[in-house]
C-alpha positions in Angstrom: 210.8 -82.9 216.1 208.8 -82.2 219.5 207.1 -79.3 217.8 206.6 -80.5 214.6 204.3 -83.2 216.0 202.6 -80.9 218.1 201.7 -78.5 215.0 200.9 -81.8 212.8 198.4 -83.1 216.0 197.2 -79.3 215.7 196.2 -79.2 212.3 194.5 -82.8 212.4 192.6 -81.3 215.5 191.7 -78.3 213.3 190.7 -80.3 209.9 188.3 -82.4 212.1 186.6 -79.3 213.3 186.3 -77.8 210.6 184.9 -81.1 208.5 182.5 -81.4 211.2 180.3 -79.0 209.0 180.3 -78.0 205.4 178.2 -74.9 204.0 176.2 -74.5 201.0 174.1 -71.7 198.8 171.3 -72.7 197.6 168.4 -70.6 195.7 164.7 -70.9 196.6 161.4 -69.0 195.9 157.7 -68.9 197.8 154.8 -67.6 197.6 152.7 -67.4 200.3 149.0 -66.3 200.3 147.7 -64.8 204.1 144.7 -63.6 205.4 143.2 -60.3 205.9 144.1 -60.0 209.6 147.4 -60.3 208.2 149.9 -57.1 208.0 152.5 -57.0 204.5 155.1 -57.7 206.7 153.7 -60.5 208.5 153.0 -61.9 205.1 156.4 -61.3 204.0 157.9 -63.2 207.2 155.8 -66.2 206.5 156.7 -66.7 202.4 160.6 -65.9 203.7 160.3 -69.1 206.2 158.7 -71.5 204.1 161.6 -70.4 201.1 164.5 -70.9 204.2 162.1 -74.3 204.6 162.8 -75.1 200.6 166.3 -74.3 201.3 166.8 -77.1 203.5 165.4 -79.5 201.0 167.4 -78.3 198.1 170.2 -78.8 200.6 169.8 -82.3 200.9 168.1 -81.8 204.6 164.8 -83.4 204.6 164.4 -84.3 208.0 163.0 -82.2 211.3 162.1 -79.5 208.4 159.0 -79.0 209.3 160.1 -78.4 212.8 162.6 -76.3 211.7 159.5 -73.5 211.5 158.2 -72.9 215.2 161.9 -71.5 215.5 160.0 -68.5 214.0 156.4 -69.4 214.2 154.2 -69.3 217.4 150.6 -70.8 218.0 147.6 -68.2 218.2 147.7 -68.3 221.9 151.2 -66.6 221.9 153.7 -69.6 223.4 155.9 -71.2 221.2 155.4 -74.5 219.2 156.2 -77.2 221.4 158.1 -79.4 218.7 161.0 -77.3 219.6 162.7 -78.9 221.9 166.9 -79.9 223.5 166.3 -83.2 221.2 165.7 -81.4 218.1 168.3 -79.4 218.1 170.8 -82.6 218.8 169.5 -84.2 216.1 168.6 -81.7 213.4 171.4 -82.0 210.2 171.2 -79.0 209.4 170.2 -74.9 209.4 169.8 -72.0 207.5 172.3 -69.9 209.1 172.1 -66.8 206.6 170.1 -65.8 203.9 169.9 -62.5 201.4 166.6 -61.8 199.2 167.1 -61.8 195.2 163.4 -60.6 194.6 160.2 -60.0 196.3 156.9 -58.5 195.2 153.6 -58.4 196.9 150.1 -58.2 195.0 146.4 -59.5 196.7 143.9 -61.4 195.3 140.2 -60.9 194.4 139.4 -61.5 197.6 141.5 -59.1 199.1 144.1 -61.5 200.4 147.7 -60.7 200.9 150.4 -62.9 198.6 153.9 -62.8 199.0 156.3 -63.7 196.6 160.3 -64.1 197.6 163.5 -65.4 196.5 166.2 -65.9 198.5 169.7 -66.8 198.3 170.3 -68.9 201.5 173.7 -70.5 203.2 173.0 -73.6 205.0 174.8 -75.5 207.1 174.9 -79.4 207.2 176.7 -80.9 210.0 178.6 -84.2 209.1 179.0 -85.5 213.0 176.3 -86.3 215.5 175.7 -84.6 218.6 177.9 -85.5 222.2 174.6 -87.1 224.3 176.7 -87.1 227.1 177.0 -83.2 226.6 173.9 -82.0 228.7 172.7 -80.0 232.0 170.0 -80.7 234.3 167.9 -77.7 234.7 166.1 -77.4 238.1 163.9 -75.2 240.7 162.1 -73.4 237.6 158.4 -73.3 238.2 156.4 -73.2 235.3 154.3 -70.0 236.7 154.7 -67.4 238.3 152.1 -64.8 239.7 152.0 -61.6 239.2 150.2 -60.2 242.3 150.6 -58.4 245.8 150.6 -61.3 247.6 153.0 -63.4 245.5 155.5 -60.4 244.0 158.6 -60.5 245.9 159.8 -56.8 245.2 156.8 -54.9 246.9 158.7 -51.7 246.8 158.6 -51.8 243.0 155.8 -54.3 241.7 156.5 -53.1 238.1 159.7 -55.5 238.5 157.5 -58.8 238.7 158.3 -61.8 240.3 162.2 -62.9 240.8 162.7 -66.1 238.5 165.7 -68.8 240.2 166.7 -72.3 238.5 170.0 -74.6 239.1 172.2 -75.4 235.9 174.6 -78.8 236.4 176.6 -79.5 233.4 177.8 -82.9 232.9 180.8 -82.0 231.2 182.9 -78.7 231.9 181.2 -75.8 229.4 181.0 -72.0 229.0 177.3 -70.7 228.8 175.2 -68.5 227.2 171.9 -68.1 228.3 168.6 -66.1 226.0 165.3 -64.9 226.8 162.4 -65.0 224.0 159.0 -63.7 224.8 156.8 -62.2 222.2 159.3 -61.4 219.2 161.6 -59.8 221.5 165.1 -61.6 222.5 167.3 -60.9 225.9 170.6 -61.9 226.4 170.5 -63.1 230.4 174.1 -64.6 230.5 176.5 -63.4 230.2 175.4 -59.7 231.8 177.3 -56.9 233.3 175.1 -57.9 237.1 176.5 -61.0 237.1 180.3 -59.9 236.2 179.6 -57.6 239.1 177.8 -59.2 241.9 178.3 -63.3 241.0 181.7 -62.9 239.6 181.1 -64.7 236.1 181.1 -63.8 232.6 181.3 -65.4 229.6 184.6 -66.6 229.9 183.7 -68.3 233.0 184.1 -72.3 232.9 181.1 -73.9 234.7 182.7 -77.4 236.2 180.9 -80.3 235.6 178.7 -81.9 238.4 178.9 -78.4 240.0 175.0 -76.8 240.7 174.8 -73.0 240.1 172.6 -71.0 241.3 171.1 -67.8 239.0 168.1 -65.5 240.1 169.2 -65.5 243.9 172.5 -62.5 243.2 171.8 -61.0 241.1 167.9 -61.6 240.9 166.5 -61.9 237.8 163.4 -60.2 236.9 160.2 -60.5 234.8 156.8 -59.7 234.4 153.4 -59.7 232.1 152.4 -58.1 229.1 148.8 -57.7 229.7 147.3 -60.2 231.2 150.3 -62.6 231.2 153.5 -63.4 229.1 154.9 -67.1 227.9 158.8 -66.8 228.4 161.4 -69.3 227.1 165.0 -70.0 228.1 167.4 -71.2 225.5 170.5 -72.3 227.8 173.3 -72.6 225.4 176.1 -74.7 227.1 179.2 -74.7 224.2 182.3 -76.4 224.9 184.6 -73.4 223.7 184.7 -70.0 224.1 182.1 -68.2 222.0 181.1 -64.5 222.4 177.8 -62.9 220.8 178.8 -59.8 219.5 175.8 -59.3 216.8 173.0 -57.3 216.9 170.7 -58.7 219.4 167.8 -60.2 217.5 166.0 -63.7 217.2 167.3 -64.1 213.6 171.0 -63.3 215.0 170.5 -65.5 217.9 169.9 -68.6 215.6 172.5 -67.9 213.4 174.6 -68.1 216.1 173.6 -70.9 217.7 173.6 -73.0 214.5 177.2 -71.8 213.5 178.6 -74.0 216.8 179.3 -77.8 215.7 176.7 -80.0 216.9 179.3 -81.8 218.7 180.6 -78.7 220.6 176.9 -77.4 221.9 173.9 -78.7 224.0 170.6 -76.3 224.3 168.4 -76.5 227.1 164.8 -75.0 226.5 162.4 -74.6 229.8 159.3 -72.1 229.7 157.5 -70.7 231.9 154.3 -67.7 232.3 154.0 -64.7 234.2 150.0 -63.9 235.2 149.7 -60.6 235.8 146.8 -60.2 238.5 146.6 -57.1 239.5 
């Protein structure tokens, strides 16, 4: 009898998670007309956004669309949209989490400008709970600059490394973590790494206690530096109540999918950015 309510208190656990989130296909086409600095594929990445954008809508998810584009889009002076933020991804219903393309065809116009057609076949996920606001981290001791320079660099045996980054991560509730690096349209998986399996003796099946401060950049140090003549960075710490490995490809489109595949109950993301100057 013992283990028969134990399977049936299993299988309502189970049911809940898995009706915390429903998926859906839904079919949508744009075309989107660039400009001549514009490259085809650049064009192409644009008109496949705004039809992910469509998608939502047809999904029934009409709110924090519009925000739901700086996840690919940045502002002319290379740093990320600001409107991406913890808060919108707590309270956003919903995501494209997949996508395949149907048709696409490129033509220009008389003037010479670039137009993109696409049609996608899109799965998107709508969650049916809200968010655990008690689920969160403070995230402290991260400067938003850092210089770049022979005064300020800490490694002066090898400048090339740049300047060593630290911050402090206190969960409020115990969590395993995963933590990414965007810059540019490049994506770096910081935690979990083989340095800190090595030297700080934590992976990703590590369970960070709440209340706890930890400690990252001091051992191992973490490293970065500018791009020219400086580069915006941004942190996406990923703090998800279960277990969950990244195993995919390592790319930005990957790294959404799998954020958005955890149940909005079971995750908390903290974003902080920062810039490295190079002054040399």
């Amino acid at each position: 009898m013992r283990k028969l309510f134990l399977l049936l208190l299993f299988s309502l656990f189970y049911a809940s998670n898995v009706s915390s989130q429903s998926s859906v296909k839904v079919i949508a086409e744009y075309t989107y007309t660039g400009n001549k600095k514009q490259s085809i594929k650049e064009v192409e990445g644009e008109a496949i956004n705004h039809a992910k954008i469509k998608s939502l809508s047809k999904a029934g998810i009409s709110e924090h669309v519009k925000t739901y584009s700086s996840l690919y889009r940045r502002t002319e002076n290379n740093e990320y949209e600001s409107s991406l933020t913890s808060n919108f991804f707590s309270e956003k219903q919903g995501a494209v989490t997949s996508y395949s393309i149907i048709d696409k065809s490129h033509t220009y116009t008389d003037e010479g400008l670039p137009v993109y057609y696409v049609k996608i076949s899109a799965s998107v996920i709508k969650y049916e709970t809200d968010a655990d606001y008690n689920f969160k981290a403070l995230i402290d001791g991260l400067s938003p600059v850092y210089s770049y320079d022979n005064e300020k660099v800490q490694n002066v045996k090898d400048p090339k490394d740049g300047c060593a980054v630290k911050f402090n991560f206190t969960p409020t509730k115990d969590t395993y973590l995963t933590i990414f690096t965007l810059w540019n349209d490049e994506v770096y998986m910081l935690f979990p790494n083989k340095d800190e399996n090595i030297r700080a003796k934590r992976d990703g099946k590590t369970i960070f206690k709440k209340s706890n401060v930890f400690e990252f950049g001091d051992d191992p140090e973490i490293w970065f530096d500018a791009e020219g003549k400086s580069t915006s960075y941004r942190l996406l710490i990923i703090m998800h109540k279960e277990e969950r490995m990244f195993h995919k490809t390592l790319n930005s489109e990957n790294m959404w999918e799998w954020i958005f595949e955890i149940p909005r109950e079971l995750r908390y993301v903290a974003i902080e950015d920062f810039t490295v100057y190079n002054k040399q």
